[in-house]
C-alpha positions in Angstrom: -55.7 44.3 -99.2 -58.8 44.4 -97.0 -58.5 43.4 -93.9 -60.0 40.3 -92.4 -62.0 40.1 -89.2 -59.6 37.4 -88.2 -57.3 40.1 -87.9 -59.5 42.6 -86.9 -59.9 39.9 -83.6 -55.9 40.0 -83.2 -55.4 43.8 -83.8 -58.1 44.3 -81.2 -56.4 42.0 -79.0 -53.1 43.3 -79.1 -54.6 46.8 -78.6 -56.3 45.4 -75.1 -53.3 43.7 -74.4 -51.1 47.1 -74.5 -53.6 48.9 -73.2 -54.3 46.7 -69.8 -50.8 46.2 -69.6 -50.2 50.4 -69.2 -53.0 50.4 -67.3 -51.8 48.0 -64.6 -48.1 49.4 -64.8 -49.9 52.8 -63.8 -51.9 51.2 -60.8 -49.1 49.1 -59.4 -47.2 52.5 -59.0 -49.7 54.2 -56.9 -48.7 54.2 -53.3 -50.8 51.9 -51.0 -51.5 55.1 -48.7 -53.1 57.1 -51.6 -55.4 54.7 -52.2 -56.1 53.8 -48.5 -55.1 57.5 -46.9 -52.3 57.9 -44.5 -51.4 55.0 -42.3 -53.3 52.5 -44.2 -52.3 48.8 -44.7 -53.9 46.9 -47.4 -54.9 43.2 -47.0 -52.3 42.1 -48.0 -50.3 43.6 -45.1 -52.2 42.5 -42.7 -52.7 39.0 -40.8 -55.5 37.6 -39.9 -55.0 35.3 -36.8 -56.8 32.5 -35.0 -56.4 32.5 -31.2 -57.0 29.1 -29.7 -57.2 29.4 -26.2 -58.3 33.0 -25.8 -58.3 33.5 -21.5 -55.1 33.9 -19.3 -51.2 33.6 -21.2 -53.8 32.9 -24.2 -55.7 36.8 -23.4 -52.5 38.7 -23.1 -50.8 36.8 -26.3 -53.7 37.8 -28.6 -53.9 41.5 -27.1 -50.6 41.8 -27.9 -50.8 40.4 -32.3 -53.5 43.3 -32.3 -51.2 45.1 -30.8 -48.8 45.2 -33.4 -50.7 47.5 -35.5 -50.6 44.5 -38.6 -52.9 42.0 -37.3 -56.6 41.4 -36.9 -58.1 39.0 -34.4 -60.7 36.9 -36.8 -61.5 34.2 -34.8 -60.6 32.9 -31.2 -61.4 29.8 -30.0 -61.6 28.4 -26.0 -62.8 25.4 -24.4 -63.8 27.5 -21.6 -66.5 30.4 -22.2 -65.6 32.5 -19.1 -62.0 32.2 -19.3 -62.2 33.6 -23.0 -64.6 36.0 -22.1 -62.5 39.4 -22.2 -60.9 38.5 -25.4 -64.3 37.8 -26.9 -65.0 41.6 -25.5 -62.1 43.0 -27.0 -62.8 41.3 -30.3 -66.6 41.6 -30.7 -65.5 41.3 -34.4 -64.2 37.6 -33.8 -65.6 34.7 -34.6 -65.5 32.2 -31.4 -65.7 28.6 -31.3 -65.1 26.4 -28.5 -63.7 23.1 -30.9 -60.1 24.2 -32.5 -61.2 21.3 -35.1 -64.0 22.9 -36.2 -62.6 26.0 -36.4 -60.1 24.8 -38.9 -62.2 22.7 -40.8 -64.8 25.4 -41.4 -62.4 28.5 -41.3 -58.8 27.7 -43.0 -59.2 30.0 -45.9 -60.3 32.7 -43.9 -57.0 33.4 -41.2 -53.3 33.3 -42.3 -51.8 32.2 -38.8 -52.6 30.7 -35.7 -51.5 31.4 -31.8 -51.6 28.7 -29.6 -52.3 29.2 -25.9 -53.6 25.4 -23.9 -52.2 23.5 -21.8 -48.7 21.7 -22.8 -50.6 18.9 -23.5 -52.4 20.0 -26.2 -49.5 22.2 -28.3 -48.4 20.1 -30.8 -51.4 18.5 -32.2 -53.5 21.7 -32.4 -49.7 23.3 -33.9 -49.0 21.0 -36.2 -52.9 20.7 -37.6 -52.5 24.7 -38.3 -49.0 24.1 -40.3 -50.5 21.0 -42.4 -52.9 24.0 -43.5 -50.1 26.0 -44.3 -50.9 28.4 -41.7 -48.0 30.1 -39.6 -48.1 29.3 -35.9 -47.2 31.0 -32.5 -46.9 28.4 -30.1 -46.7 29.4 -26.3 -44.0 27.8 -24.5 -42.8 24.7 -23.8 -43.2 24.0 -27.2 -44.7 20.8 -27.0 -45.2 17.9 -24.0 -43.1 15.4 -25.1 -40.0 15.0 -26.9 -41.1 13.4 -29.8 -43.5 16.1 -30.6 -41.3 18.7 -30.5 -39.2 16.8 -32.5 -41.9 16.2 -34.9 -43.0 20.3 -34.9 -39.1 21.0 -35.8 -39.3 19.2 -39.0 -43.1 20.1 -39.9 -41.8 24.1 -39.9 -39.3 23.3 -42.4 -41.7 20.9 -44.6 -44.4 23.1 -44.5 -42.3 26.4 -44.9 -44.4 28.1 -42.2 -43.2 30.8 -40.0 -42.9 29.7 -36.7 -42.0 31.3 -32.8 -42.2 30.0 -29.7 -43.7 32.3 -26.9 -40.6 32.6 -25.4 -40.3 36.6 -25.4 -37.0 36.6 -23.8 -35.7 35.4 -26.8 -36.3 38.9 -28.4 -34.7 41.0 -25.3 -31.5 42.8 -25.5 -29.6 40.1 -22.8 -29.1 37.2 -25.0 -27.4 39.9 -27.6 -25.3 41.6 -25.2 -24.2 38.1 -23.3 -23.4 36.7 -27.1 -20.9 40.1 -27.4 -19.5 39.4 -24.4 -18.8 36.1 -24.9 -17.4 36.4 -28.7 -15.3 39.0 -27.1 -13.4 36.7 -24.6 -14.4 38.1 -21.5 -15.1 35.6 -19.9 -13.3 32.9 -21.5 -14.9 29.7 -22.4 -17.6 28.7 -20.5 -17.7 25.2 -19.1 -20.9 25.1 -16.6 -24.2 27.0 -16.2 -26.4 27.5 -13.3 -30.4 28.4 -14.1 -32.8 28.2 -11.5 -36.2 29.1 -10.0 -38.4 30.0 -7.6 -41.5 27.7 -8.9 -43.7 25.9 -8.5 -46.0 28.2 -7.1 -48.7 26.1 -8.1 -49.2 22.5 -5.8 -46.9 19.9 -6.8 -45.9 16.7 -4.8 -49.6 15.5 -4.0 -52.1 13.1 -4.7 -55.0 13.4 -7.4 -57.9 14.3 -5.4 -60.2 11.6 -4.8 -63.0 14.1 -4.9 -65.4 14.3 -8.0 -66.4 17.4 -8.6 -69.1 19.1 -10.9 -68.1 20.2 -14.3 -68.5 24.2 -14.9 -71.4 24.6 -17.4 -69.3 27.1 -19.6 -66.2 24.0 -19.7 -66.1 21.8 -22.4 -64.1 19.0 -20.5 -63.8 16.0 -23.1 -61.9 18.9 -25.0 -59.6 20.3 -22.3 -58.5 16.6 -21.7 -57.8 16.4 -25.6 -54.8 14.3 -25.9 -54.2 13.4 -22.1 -56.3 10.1 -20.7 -60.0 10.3 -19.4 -60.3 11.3 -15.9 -63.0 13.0 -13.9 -63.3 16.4 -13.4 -61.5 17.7 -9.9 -61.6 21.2 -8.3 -59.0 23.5 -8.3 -56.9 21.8 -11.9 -58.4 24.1 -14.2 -57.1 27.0 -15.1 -53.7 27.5 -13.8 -52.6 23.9 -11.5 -52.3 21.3 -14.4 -48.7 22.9 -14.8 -48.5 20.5 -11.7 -49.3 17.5 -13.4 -47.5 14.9 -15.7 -50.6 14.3 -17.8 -51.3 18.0 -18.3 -48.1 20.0 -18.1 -44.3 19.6 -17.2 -43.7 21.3 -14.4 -41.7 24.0 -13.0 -38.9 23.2 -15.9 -41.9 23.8 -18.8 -43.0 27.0 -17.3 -39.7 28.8 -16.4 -37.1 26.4 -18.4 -36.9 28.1 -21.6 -37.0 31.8 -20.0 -33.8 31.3 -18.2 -31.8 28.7 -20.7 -32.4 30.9 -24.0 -29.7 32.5 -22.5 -27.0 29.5 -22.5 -28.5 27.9 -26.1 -28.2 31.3 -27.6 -24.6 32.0 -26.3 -23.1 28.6 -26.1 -24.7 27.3 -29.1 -26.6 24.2 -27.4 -28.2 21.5 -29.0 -28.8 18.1 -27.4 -27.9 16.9 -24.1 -26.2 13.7 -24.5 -27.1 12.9 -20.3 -28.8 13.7 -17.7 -29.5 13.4 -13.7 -31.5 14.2 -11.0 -32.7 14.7 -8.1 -35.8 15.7 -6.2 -37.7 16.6 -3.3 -39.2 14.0 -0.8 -42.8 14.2 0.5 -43.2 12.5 3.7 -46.3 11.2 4.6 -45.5 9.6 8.2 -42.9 9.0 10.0 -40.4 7.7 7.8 -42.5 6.9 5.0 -42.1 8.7 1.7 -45.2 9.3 -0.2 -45.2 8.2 -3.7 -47.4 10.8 -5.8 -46.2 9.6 -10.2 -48.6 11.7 -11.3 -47.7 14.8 -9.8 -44.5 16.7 -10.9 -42.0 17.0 -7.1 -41.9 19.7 -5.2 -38.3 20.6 -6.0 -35.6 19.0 -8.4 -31.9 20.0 -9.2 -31.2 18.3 -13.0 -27.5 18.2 -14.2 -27.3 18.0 -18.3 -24.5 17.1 -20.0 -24.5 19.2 -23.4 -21.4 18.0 -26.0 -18.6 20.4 -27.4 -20.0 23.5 -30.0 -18.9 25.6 -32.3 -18.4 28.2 -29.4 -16.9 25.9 -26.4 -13.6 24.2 -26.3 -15.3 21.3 -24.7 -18.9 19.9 -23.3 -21.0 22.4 -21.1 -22.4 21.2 -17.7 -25.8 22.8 -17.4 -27.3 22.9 -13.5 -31.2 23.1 -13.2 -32.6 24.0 -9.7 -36.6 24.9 -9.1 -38.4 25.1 -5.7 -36.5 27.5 -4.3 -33.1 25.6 -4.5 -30.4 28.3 -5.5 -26.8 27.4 -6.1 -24.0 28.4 -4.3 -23.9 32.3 -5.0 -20.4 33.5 -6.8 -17.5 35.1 -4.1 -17.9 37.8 -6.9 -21.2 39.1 -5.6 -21.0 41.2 -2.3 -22.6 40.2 0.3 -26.0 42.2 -0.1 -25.8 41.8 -4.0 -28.3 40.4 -5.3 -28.1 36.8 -7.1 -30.2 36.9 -10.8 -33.3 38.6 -9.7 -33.8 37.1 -6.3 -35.7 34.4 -7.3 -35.0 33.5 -10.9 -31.4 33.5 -12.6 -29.1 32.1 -15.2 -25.1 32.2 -14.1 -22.0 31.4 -16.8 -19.1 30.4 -14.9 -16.0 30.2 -17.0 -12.5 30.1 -17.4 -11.9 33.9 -17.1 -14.7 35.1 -15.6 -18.7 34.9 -14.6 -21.5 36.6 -16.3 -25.2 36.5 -14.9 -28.6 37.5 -15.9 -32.3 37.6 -14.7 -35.7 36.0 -16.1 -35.8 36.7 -19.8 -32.4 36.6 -19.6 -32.7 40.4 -18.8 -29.9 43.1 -17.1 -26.9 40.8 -18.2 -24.3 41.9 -15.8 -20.2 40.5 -15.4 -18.8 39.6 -12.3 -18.2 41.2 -10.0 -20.5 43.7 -10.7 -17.8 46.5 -10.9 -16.5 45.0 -14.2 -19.8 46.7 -15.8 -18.2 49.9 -15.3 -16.1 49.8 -17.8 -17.3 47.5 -20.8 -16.1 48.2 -24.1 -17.2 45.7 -26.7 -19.1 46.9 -29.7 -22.7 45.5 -30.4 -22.8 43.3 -33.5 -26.1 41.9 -33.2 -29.3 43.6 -34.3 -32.0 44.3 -31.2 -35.6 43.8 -31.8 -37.2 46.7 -31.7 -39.1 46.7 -28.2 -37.4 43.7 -26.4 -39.0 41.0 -25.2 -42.2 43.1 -26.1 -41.6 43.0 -29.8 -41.1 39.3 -30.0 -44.8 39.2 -31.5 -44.6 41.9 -33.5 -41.6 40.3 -35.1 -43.3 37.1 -35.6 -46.8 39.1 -37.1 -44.5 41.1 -39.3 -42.3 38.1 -40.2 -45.4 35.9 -41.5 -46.9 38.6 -43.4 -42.7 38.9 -45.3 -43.5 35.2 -46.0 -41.1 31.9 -44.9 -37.5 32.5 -45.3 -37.8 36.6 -45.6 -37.8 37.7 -42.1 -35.9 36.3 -38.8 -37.5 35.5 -36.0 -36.3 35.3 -32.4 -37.3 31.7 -31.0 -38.3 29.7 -34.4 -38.9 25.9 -34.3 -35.6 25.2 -35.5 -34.3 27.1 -32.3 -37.0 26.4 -29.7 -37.3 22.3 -30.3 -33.8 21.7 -29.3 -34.4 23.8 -26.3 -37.3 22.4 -25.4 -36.1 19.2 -26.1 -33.4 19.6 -23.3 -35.9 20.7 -20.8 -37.9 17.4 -21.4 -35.0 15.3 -21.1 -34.5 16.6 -18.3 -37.9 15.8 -16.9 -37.4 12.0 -18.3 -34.8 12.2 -15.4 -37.4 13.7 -12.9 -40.2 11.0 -13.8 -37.2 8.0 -13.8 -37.1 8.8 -9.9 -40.5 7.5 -9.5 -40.3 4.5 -11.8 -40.8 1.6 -10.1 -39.9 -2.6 -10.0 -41.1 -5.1 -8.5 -39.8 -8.6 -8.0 -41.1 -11.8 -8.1 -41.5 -11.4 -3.9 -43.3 -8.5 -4.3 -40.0 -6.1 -2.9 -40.2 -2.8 -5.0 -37.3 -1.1 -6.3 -36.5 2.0 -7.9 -33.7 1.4 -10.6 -34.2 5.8 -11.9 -32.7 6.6 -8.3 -29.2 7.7 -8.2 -28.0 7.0 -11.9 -27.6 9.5 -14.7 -29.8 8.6 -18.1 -27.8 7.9 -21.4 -29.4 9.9 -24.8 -29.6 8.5 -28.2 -30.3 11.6 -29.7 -30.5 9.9 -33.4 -32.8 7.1 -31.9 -34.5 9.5 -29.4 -34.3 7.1 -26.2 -32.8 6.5 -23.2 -30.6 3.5 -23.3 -30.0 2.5 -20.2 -33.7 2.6 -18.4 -35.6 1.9 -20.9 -38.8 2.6 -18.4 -38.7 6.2 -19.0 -39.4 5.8 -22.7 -42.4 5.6 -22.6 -42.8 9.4 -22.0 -40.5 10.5 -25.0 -43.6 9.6 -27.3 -47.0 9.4 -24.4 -50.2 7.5 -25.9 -52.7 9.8 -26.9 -56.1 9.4 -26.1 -58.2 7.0 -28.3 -60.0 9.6 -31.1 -56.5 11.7 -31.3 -53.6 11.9 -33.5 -50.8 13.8 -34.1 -50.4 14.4 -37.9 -47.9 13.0 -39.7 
């Protein structure tokens, strides 16, 4: 029987069908490096990253993506020309904008992942804008200003099946590993307190706001460096480096140097949320016996004590010791006398019922006390290093987002660095409650945060006994900015 064109049409089909289909199976075979030469990556390997906030932390974080070998620098984005200035150098390629708004609006199908690099203040809204567009995020540390926004960040990475780290590179060093080894092996016992402390501020903290106006640098877009935090004039000498100094702006010597030195303790110990915390801080005096009263500015000095509840890998709660401005604790009848405690300044100390363990910032050179016992350490490693220590924590994360959600781990996801930086907020609620203040119907003021410890709803997410320092779990942003639900 002749055939008819109507099957003529199939035939045809069938025969381009079979025919494409060998095709592709033959291309899909060909290595990526014969088609690209040695060392190439196609697209597909490769991530293409917005930097927002492109000068100082913000410089050094991007350098480091490009570093990796797998990630191209597309756009950057700064508030301040002449802070972003080498980065735009480096990057001549990169497209800058000064609004992270616009950049998103105009950009989002043109970069896979974002690094964020601004003051605390502005972290979460600019974080959580980049994982509503599906975009994964590297968020310098602390993770967020307030409680309630890391809080919210921790649940948008699991809703919106982004991959997420903190810029918290110690993390990603050997010490947390080899402490965790340790630990598992018993030789030390069960661990029951932990010292951390510091050596900042070493920025000014304790002082009034200037009273002193000052110009606005040409090259500074102000209304956008203020972002979330309320309208004030511009002062000298905030911008770029002392708003760590101030509760508007940042949070203090416990935001900068907090999750460096307590990775170590969540990591080992298996921390969640504090269920209370205290503190105490130090005095500025103005004249003779009269204490200066500064609420805006973060103390000069503070020693917080958190009260962490039983884990999976302590027999019961953990007491965890804060000290910054120079206040150490006691140092361990281990150490000899010219030892050295941490790394002079900076340190992290398990105390517990066998033995002591220490380690430095980063939660580097874990050593047992005394110091002799490192002699002599036999436990075998059974946890993977990253490759390149603190060093490789963005590599990891670049390589991680290009695997996809779920496919790779990373050192300090959201799921890890919320709770921590949850704790190092709560423990700043405790700072701020020592400036709260009452006043009574004859005008005598009061200060009900003094000498108490605050109680934590963690479900609820307040304090429950001084309700006053609520109001800093969840601040009020600035008329003209919202956080995302």
């Amino acid at each position: 029987m002749e055939e008819t064109k109507k099957d003529q049409n199939a035939t045809n089909r069938r025969s381009f069908l079979k025919t494409s289909a060998i095709a592709a199976s033959a291309f899909m075979i060909v290595p990526r490096h014969v088609l690209g030469g040695k060392g190439f990556l196609a697209p597909s390997d490769r991530l293409i990253v917005a930097g927002i906030g492109a000068g100082g932390k913000g410089q050094s974080d991007i350098a480091e993506f490009a570093k990796s070998g797998k990630a191209d620098i597309g756009f950057l984005c700064d508030v301040h020309d002449s802070r972003a200035a080498n980065s735009v150098k480096a990057f001549p390629k990169a497209k800058y904008y000064r609004d992270w708004r616009e950049l998103m609006d105009k950009e989002a199908k043109n970069f896979d992942a974002v690094s964020v690099s601004t003051p605390d203040h502005n972290h979460a809204i600019i974080a959580l804008a980049a994982m509503q567009l599906g975009k994964h995020v590297y968020v310098q540390k602390p993770l967020t200003h307030d409680i309630y926004e890391a809080r919210a960040l921790t649940a948008a990475a699991k809703k919106y099946k982004v991959v997420t780290q903190m810029g918290n590179q110690g993390a990603s060093n050997d010490g947390p590993r080899q402490m965790k080894e340790w630990y598992d092996a018993g030789l030390i016992g069960d661990v029951h307190t932990v010292y951390a402390w510091t050596d900042r501020p070493v920025w000014p903290q304790g002082i009034p706001w200037s009273a002193n106006k000052a110009q606005v640098p040409s090259d500074l877009d102000w209304d956008l460096w203020l972002g979330t935090a309320p309208y004030k004039d511009y002062v000298d000498k905030l911008v770029p480096f002392n708003w760590r100094g101030w509760w508007d702006y940042g949070t203090g010597a416990l935001g900068d140097m907090g999750c460096h030195l307590l990775e170590a303790p969540f990591s080992v110990l298996n921390l969640k949320y504090a269920s209370e915390v205290q503190a105490s801080v130090g005095s500025v005096y103005v004249d003779e016996f009269k204490r200066g009263y500064f609420p805006d500015s973060c103390p000069p000095s503070s020693h917080v004590t958190l009260k962490f509840p039983k884990t999976t890998k302590t027999k019961g709660d953990v007491t965890v010791h804060w000290m910054d401005g120079g206040i150490q604790p006691e140092r361990p009848e281990e150490l000899q006398a010219n030892e050295t405690f941490g790394d002079g300044g900076n340190g992290t100390l398990f105390i517990g019922t066998k033995g002591k363990m220490m380690s430095e910032t980063y939660s580097a050179n874990p050593k047992l006390l005394p110091l002799t016992k490192n002699k002599d350490i036999k436990v075998a490693q059974k946890f993977a290093r990253v490759q390149g220590g603190a060093g490789g924590h963005y590599k990891q994360w670049v390589e991680a987002a290009i695997a996809g959600y779920g496919k790779q781990e990373v050192s300090s996801p959201f799921e890890i660095a919320g709770p921590l930086t949850e704790a190092l907020l709560m423990a700043n609620l405790a700072i701020r409650g020592v400036d709260v203040q009452r006043k009574n119907s004859e005008g005598k003021i009061s200060y009900p945060g003094r000498n108490i410890k605050l109680l934590w709803d963690n479900d609820l997410m307040k304090v429950t006994n001084l309700d006053d320092v609520n109001q800093y779990v969840k601040r009020e942003y600035r008329k003209g900015w919202t956080l995302g639900a």
